[in-house]
N, C-alpha and C positions, 0 to 999 in steps of 0.2 A: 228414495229410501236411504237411509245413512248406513255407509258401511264403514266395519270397522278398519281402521289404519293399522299396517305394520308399522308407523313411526309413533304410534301413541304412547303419550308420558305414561312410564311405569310407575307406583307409588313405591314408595320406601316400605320396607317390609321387615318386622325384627327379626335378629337373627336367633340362631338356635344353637343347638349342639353340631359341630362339623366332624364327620368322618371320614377323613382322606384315607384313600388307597392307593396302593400304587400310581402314578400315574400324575398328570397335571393336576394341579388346584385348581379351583373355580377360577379365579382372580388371575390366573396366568398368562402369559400371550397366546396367541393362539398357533393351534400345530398344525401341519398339514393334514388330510382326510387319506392320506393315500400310501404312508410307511405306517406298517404293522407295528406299536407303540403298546406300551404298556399297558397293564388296562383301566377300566376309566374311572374319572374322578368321582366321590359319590358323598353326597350332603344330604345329612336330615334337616329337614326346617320346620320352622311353625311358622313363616321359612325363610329364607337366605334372602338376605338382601343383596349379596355380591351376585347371586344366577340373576333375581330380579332387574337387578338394574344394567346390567348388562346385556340382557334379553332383547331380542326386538317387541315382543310384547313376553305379559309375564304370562308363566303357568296358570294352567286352568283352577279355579276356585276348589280347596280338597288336595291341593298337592302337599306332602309329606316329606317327599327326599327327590334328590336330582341328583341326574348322574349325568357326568360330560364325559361325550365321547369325540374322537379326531381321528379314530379308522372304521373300516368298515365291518371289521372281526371285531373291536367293540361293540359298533353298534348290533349286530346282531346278537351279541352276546348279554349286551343291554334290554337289550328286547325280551330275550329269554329267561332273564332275572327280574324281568318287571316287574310289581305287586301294585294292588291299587293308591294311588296316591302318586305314583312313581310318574317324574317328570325329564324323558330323555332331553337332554341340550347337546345338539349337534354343531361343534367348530368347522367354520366357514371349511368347503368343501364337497370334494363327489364323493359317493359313497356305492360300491356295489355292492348289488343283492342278486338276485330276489331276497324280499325280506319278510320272512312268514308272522305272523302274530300270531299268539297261541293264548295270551293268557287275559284275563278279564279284567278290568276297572271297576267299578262301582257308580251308582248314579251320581256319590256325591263325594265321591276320588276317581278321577278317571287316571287312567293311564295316558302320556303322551308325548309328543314326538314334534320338536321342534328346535331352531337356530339359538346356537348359544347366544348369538347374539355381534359375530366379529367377522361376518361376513356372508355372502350369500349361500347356501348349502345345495345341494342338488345330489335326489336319489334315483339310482339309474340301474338297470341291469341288461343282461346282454340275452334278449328273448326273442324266438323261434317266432317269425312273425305269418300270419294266417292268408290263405290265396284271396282273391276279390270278389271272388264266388263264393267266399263263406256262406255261412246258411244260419249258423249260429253266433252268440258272444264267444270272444277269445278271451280266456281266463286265466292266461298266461301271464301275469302283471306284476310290477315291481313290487308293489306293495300285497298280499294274499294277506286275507282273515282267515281261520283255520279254526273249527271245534268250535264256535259257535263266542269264540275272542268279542266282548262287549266293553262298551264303556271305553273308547279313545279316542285322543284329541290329536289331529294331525294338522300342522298349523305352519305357514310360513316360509314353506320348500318349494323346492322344482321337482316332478314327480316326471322322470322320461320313463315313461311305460308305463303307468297308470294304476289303477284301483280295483281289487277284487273283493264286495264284502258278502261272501257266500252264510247262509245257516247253516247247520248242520244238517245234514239229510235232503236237501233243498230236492233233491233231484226224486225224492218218493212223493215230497208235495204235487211237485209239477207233473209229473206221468198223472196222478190219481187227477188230478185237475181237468188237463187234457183229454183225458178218457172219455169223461162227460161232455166237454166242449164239443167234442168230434161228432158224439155221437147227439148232440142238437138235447141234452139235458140239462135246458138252462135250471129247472126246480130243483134239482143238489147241486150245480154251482154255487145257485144263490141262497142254498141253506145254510151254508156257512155261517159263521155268524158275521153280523156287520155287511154281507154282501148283499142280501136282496132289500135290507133297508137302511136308513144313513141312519146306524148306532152305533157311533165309536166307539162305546165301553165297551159295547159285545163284541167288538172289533177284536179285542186285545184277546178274546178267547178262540180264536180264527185256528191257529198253527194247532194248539191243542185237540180241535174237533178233529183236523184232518190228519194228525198223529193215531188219536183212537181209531179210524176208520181205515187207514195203510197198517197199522200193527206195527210204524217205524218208528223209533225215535227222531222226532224234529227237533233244534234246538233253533231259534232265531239269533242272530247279530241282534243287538239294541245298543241305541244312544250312541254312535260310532257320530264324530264330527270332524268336517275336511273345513279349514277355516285357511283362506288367505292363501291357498295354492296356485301352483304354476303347472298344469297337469300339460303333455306333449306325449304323442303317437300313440298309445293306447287312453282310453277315459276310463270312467268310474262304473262299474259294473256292479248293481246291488240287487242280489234274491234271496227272499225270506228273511230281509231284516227290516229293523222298527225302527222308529222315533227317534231319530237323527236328526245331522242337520249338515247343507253341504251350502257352505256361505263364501261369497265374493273371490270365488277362484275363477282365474282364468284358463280355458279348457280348448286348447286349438290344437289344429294341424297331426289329425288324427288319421290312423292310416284305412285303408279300405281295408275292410274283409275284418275289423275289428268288432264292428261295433258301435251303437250311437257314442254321443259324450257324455250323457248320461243316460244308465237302463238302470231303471227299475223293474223288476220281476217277483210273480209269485210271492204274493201273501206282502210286500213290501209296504207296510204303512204306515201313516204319520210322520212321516219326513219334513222338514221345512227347509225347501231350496231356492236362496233367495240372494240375488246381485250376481249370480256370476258369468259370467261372458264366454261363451261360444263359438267359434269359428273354423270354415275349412276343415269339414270330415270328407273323407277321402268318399269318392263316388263308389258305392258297391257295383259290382256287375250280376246281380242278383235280387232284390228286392228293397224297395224306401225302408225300411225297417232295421234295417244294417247301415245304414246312413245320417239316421236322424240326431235333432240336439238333442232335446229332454225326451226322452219315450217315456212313458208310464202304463205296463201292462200287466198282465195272468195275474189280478184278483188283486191289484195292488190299489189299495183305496186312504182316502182321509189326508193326501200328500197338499202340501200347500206349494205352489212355484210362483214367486212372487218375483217383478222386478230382476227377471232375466235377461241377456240380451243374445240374441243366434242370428248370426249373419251367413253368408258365404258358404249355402252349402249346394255343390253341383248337382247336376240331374235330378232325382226323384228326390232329393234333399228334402225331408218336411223338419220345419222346425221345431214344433211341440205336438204330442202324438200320445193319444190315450187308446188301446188298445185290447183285446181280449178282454173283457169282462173290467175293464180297470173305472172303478165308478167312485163318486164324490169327493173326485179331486178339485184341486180349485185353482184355476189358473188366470191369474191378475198381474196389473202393468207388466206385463212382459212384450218385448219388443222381436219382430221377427225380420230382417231382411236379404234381399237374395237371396229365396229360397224357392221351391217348388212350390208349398203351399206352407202357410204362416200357422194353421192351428187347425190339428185333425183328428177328429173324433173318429174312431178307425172300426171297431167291434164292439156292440153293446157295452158301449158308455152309460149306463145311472147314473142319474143325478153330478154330474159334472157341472161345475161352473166355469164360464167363460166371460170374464167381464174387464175392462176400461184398457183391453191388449191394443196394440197397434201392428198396423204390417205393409211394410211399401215395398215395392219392388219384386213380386210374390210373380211363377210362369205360371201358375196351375189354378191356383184359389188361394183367396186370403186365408178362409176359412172353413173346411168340410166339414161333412157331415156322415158318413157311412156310406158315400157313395155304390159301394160295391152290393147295396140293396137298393137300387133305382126300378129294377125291373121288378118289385114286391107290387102288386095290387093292394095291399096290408103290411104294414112292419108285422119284423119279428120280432118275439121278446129273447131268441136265442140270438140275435145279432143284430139289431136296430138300435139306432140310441133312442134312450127313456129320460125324461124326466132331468133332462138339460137346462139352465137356463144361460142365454148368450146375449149380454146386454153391454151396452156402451163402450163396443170396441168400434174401433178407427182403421180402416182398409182403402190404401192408398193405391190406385195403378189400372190395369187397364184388366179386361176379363171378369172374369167370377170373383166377386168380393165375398160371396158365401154362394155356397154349393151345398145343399140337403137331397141324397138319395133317398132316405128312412127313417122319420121322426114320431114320436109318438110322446103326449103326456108332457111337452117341454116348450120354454117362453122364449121368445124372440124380442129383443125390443130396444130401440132404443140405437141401433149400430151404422153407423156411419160407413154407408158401402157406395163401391161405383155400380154393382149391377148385384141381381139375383139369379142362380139359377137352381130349377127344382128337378126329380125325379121325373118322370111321366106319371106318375100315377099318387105324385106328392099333393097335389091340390083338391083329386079327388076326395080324400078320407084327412085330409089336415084338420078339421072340424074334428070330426068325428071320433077322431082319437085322441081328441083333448088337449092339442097347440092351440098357443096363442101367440099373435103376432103384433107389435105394437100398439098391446091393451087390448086387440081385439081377437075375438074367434074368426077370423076369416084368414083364406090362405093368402102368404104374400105376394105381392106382386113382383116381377122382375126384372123392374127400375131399378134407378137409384135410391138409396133410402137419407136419412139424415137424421140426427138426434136430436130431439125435442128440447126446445130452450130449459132448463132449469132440472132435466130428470135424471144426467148422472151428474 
């Protein structure tokens, strides 16, 4: 899959009216990030050729005015004065925060945050870090969304401490959520809209039903993009926000007791996360769940993960993990190595796809299935996976190349494993529940299997 370059030619761009304020011109040498300086430079364009081409890439399509900054009380102050269309340009440099977002972009002006262009940048803050025993995401992160801040482009940095993109309210969704889960009422989980069947448009009215029904105001994050980063010790945290996109960042050496490297939570849909590279989260001393690469869970649907790569994660490490009710996601070429288990369908999964992954070097299973319903006589439809399909993926190594404790209604086919293994009580009702196994209704065996010349 082609990603994009931070070295890609910028095009020429006409220029406009310039509004200097105090502070450097666009076009000037660059200043250190670290003396307290005037403040920062700021251009309307239709727009600037001198930010463009100076840039390591250019502003996002909708930008209007740029503002350069070279301390770190500008740039926060930058932030705070932002409008849509506004494109911050950070001189090579560290910058300390935390640095809150508060204010919104537009679909078609975003707001955004990247290197002028004269050197590498790097955003850092000095944050309270969480024990190993955490139980939860630490939210304590360089970068915070705040009030339900939509619409920005974050492009091109080094992020030491990581990503918070909460909604507003997140935390009345997810109780009202949980309420139901606990209590085994999967028919209003899945009344929501978009959750008990695959209709993305009704998807989009999700937050809204479960605002009417808590009496809260929810507000979701939308359209929030991480493009081309360098994220270290804490990752990217996302609940109750939409249709995003988190592209070709690399996301390593994350601490325990944080957090996967990337969580989606709660209502979190329509994302497309695709190239970027994973490694080394810190082993929890509490649960795989606190450890993992990509998780996708509580009702978070319609996500595409494409063309990812997670390597090196110790102990219960699982690479890619769908979760709590998290259905119709789609997860393709993505790569899994030394990990626990390469791709784990964890809690009533719907309709999730799993197709042309790869996974070598895996201690546990290439591939699960809901293991922790083996001893069901019956799946459940409160916690079994439904309506899967897992085709043409590639599981390299020794043990369980696929493991299914609870299937129901979902195709197998086509996947290139060293072994199978089933529930006790998976072969009895595999039929009957309406799986199918390489074209055929009958349950699989647990051999080797191998993909049929010409079917992916």
């Amino acid at each position: 899959m082609p990603k994009s370059s931070l070295k890609k030619p910028v095009a020429t761009i006409a220029c406009s009216t310039v509004l200097l304020l105090a502070g450097t011109a666009l076009s000037a040498a660059p200043a250190t990030a670290t003396p307290e300086a005037a403040g920062p430079a700021v251009t309307t364009l239709a727009t600037s050729a001198a930010a463009a081409s100076s840039s390591l890439v250019a502003p996002p399509a909708g930008t209007t005015r740029t503002v350069a900054v070279s301390t770190s009380s500008q740039l926060s102050s930058a932030i705070g004065a932002a409008t849509a269309g506004t494109a911050i340009l950070l001189h090579a440099g560290t910058y300390t925060g935390p640095f809150d977002l508060l204010k919104s972009g537009t679909s078609s002006a975003p707001i955004s945050i990247q290197p002028f262009g004269d050197g590498p940048v790097t955003l850092t803050a000095s944050l309270a870090m969480p024990s190993c025993g955490a139980t939860g995401p630490d939210i304590n992160r360089t970068v915070r969304f705040r009030n339900g801040a939509s619409y920005w482009v974050i492009q091109g940095l080094t992020i030491n401490g990581g990503v918070y993109i909460p909604g507003q309210g997140v935390q009345y969704a997810y109780a009202w959520m949980q309420r139901y889960i606990k209590n085994g009422d999967w028919r209003t989980v899945r009344a929501v809209p978009g959750r008990g069947t695959n209709d993305r448009t009704a998807a989009a009215g999700a937050i809204a039903y479960v605002a009417a029904r808590t009496g809260k105001t929810l507000k979701p994050v939308d359209g929030v993009q991480l493009l081309n980063n360098t994220i270290t010790r804490k990752g990217i945290h996302v609940t109750m926000s939409r249709y995003g996109a988190i592209k070709n960042n690399t996301i390593t050496d994350i601490a325990c007791g944080v957090g996967p490297g990337i969580w989606f939570g709660t209502y979190s849909d329509g994302w497309t996360v695709t190239g970027n590279r994973l490694a080394r989260i810190a082993a929890s001393t509490v649960k795989h769940y606190m450890q993992e690469g990509i998780r996708v869970d509580t009702g978070s649907n319609y996500n595409l993960i494409d063309g990812n790569t997670i390597s090196d994660l110790p102990g219960d490490g699982r690479a890619f993990t769908t979760d709590v009710t998290a259905s119709y996601n789609t997860f393709t070429h993505d790569t899994a190595t030394n990990v626990a288990i390469g791709f784990n369908d964890q809690m009533a999964g719907w309709g999730n796809l799993w197709s042309r992954n790869t996974v070598t070097g895996y201690r546990s299973a290439g591939i699960a299935f809901r293991m922790m319903d083996a001893p069901l006589k019956t799946p459940s439809m409160a916690t079994s996976t439904y309506g899967s399909t897992v085709s043409c993926n590639t599981v390299s190594g020794t043990g369980s190349g696929l493991q299914i404790g609870a299937m129901m209604k979902s195709t197998v086919t086509d996947n290139k494993l060293p072994s199978i293994k089933l529930g006790p009580h998976v072969s009895s009702y595999w039929v009957a529940q309406g799986n199918i196994f390489n074209g055929k209704a009958a349950a699989p065996t647990t051999g080797a299997t191998t993909i049929r010349t010409g079917t992916c």
